[in-house]
C-alpha positions as CSV (number, residue, x, y, z in Angstrom):
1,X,6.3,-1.3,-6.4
2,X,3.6,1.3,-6.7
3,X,3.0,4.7,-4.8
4,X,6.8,4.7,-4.4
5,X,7.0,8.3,-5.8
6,X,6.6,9.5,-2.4
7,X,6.0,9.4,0.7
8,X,5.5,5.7,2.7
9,X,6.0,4.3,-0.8
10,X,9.4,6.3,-1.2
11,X,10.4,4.8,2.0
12,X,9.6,1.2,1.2
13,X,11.1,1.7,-2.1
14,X,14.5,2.4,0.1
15,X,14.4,-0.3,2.5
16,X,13.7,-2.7,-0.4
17,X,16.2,-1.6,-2.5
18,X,19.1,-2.9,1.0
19,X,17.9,-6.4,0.0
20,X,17.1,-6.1,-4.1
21,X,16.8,-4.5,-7.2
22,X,13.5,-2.3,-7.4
23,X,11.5,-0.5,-9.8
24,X,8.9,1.7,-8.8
25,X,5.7,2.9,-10.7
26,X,3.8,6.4,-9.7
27,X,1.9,9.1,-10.9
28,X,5.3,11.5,-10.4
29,X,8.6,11.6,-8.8
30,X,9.4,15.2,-7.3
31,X,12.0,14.1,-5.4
32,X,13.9,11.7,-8.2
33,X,13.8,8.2,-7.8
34,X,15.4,7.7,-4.9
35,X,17.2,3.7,-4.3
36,X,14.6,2.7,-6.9
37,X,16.9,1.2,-10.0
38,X,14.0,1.6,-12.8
39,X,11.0,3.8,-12.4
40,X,8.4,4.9,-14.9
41,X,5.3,7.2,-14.3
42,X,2.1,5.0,-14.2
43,X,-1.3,5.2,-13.6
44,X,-2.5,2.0,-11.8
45,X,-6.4,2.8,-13.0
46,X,-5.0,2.1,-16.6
47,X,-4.7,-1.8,-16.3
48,X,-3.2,-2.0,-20.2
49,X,-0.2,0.2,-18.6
50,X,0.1,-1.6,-16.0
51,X,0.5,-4.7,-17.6
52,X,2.7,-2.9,-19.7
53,X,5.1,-1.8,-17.2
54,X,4.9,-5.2,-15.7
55,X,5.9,-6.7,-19.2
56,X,9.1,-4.7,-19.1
57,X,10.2,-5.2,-15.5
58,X,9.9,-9.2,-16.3
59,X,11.7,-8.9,-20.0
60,X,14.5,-7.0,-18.0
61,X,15.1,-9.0,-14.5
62,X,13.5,-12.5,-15.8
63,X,11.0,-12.4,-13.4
64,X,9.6,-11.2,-10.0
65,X,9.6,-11.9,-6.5
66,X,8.4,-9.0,-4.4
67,X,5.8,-6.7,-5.5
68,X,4.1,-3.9,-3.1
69,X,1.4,-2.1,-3.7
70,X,1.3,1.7,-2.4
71,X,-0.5,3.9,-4.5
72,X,-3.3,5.5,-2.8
73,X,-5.4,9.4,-2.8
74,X,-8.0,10.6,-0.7
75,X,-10.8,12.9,-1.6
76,X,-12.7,13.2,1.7
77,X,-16.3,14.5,2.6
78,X,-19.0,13.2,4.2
79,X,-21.0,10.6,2.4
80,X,-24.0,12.7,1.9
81,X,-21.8,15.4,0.4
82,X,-19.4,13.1,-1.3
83,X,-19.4,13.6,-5.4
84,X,-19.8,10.9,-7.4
85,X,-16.2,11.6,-8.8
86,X,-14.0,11.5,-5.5
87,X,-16.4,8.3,-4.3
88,X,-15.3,6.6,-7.5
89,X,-11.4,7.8,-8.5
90,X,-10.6,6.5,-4.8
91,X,-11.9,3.5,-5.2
92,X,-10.1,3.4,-8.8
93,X,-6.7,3.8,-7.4
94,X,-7.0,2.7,-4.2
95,X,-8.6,-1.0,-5.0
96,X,-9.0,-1.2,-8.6
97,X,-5.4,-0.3,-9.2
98,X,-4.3,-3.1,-7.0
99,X,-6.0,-5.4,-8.3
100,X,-5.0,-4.3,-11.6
101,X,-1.3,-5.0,-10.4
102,X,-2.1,-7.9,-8.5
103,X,-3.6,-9.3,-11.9
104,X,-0.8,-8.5,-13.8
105,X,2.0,-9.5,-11.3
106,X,0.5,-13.0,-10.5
107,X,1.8,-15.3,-12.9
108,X,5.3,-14.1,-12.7
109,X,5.2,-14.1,-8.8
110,X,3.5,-17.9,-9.3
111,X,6.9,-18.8,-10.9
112,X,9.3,-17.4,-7.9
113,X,10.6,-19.5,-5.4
114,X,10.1,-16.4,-2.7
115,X,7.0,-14.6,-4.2
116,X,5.7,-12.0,-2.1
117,X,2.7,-9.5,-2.5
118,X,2.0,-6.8,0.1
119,X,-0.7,-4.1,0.0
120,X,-0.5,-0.8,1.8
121,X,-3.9,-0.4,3.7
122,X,-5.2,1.5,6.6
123,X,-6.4,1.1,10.5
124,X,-9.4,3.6,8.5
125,X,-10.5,0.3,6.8
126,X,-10.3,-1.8,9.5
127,X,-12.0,0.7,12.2
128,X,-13.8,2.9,9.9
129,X,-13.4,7.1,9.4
130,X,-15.4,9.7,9.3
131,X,-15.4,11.6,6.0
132,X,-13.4,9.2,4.6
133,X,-16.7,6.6,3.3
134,X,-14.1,6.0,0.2
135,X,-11.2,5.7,1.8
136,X,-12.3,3.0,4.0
137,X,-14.3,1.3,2.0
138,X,-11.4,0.6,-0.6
139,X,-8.9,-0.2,2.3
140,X,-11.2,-2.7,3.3
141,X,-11.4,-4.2,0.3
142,X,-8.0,-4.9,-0.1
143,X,-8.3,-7.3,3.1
144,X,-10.9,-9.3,1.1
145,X,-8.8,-8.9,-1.7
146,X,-5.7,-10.1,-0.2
147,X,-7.3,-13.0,1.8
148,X,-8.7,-14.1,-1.4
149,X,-5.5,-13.7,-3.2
150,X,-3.7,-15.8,-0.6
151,X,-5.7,-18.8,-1.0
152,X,-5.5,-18.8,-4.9
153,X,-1.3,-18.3,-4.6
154,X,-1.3,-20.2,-1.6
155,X,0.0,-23.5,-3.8
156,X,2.8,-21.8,-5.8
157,X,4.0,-20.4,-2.2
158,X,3.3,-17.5,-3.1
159,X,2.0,-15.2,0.3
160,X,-0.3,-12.4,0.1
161,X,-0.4,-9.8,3.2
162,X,-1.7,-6.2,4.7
163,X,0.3,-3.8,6.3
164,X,-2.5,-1.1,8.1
165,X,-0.8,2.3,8.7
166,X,-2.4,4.4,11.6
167,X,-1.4,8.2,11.5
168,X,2.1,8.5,9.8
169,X,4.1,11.6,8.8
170,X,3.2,12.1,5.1
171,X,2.6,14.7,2.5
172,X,-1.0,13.2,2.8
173,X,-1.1,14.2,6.8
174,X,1.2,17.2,6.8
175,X,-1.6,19.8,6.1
176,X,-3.5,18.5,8.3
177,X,-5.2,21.4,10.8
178,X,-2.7,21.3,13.6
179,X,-5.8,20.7,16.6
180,X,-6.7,17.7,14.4
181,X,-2.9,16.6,14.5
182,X,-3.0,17.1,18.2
183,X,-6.1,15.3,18.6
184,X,-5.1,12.0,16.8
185,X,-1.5,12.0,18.6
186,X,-3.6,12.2,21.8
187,X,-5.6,9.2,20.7
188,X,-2.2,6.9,19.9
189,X,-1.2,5.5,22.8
190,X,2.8,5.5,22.1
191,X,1.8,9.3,21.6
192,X,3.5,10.1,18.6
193,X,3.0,10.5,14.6
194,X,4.4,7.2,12.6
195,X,7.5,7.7,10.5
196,X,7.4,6.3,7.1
197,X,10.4,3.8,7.9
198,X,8.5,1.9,10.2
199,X,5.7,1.3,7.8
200,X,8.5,0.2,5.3
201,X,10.1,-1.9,8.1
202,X,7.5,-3.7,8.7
203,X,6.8,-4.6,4.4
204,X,10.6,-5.2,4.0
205,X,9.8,-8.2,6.9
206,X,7.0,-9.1,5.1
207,X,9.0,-9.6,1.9
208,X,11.7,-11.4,3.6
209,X,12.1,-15.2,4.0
210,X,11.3,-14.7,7.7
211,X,8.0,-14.0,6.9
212,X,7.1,-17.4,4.2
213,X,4.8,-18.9,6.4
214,X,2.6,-15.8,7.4
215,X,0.0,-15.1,4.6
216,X,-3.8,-13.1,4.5
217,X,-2.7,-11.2,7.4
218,X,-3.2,-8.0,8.3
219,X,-0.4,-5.8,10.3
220,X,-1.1,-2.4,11.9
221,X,1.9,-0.6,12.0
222,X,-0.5,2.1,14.1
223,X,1.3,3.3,17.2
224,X,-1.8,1.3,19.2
225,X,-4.7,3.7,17.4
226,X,-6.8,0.3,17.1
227,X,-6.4,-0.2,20.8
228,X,-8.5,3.1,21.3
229,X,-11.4,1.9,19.2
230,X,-13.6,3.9,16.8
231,X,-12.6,7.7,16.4
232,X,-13.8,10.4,14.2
C-alpha cells in the first residue's frame, strides 16, 4: 500500500490490516506505522525502489493479493502561473508513481487467486478544479490507467478499480482558509467534510471478495459533490 503514512492512506492501511497482513510504503511516518505489519519509506517516482520494496514484500509473504495505491501531493496555481516543477512532480507521484507500482505489482497480483488493485483518485479529476490543472489532470489519468489495466488483468481475475474522494478531513484540507471550507461543505449535499474511514471503507470493499466481479470502475466516496456539477 502506498500513501499510508498518513492521512486517507493511514486509514486504509487500518481497515486493511482487520482482514490481512499489510505493508505500507511512504515518503514518512509521523505518526508510526500504525496496523501496518511492515513499512519502509519510499518514493514511488523512483521505480527501481519501488520494484525493490515490491521484491521484498513478495520474498517475505510469497506473494500478493491486494495492493492500493495512495500516495499523492498537490502544488496548486493557476495554469498560467503554474511552474514547470509543481506541473511535473504532481504528475510524477500522482500518476507516474502508480504506474510505477502498478508495473511492479502486476505479475505477483496475476498469480493470486483474489488479486485486487485499487487507486486513490479524485471527484477533481472527474469534474475538473480550478488551480489544481495538475492535480486533475493526473487523477484523470489514473481512470485511463485503471480501465486499461483492467482489461490486460482482466484474464488472471485480477480487478482493477477507482475510489474518487470529494472533500475529506486530511492534513491536505486542514489548512485550508476556513470561508473556502465553508464554501465546499455548502456545496456537498450530505453537508459535511468526509472522514478518512469512509474512503477506506469503501477500498477495504473493493478488496474484498464481494467486490470480484466489479472492475474499471470508478467510486465517489464524495458526500454528493458530483451531484452539484462543476465548482471552483
Amino acid at each position: 500500500m502506498t500513501g499510508g503514512g498518513r492521512g486517507i492512506g493511514r486509514a486504509i492501511v487500518d481497515a486493511l490490516a482487520e482482514d490481512a497482513w499489510v505493508a505500507a510504503v511512504d515518503l514518512g511516518f509521523p505518526h508510526g506505522a500504525g496496523a501496518a505489519q511492515r513499512h519502509a519509506e519510499v518514493d514511488v517516482t523512483d521505480s527501481a525502489a519501488v520494484e525493490r520494496a515490491v521484491s521484498e514484500v513478495t520474498r517475505e509473504r510469497g506473494g500478493l493479493d491486494w495492493v492500493v495505491c495512495a500516495a499523492g501531493i498537490t502544488r496548486d496555481h493557476v495554469s498560467w502561473k503554474m511552474p514547470d516543477a509543481d506541473w511535473q512532480s504532481v504528475i510524477d507521484v500522482n500518476l507516474t508513481g502508480v504506474f510505477n507500482t502498478a508495473r511492479a505489482v502486476a505479475p505477483h497480483l496475476r498469480k493470486s487467486t483474489a488479486g485486487r488493485l485499487v487507486f486513490v483518485g479524485s471527484i477533481n479529476g472527474l469534474r475538473g478544479k480550478f488551480g489544481q490543472a495538475n492535480y486533475a489532470a493526473a487523477k484523470a489519468g489514473l481512470v485511463g490507467l485503471a480501465r486499461t489495466l483492467a482489461l490486460e488483468l482482466a484474464r488472471d481475475g485480477v480487478t482493477v478499480n477507482v475510489v474518487a474522494p470529494g472533500f475529506i478531513d486530511t492534513p491536505m484540507t486542514e489548512n485550508l482558509p476556513e470561508p473556502l471550507r465553508a464554501a465546499t461543505v455548502a456545496r456537498t449535499p450530505l453537508g459535511r467534510v468526509g472522514r478518512p474511514e469512509e474512503v477506506a471503507a469503501a477500498v477495504r470493499f473493493l478488496c474484498s471478495g464481494e467486490s470480484g466481479f466489479i472492475t474499471g470502475t470508478v467510486l465517489p466516496v464524495d458526500g454528493g459533490q458530483l451531484l452539484d456539477g462543476v465548482q471552483a
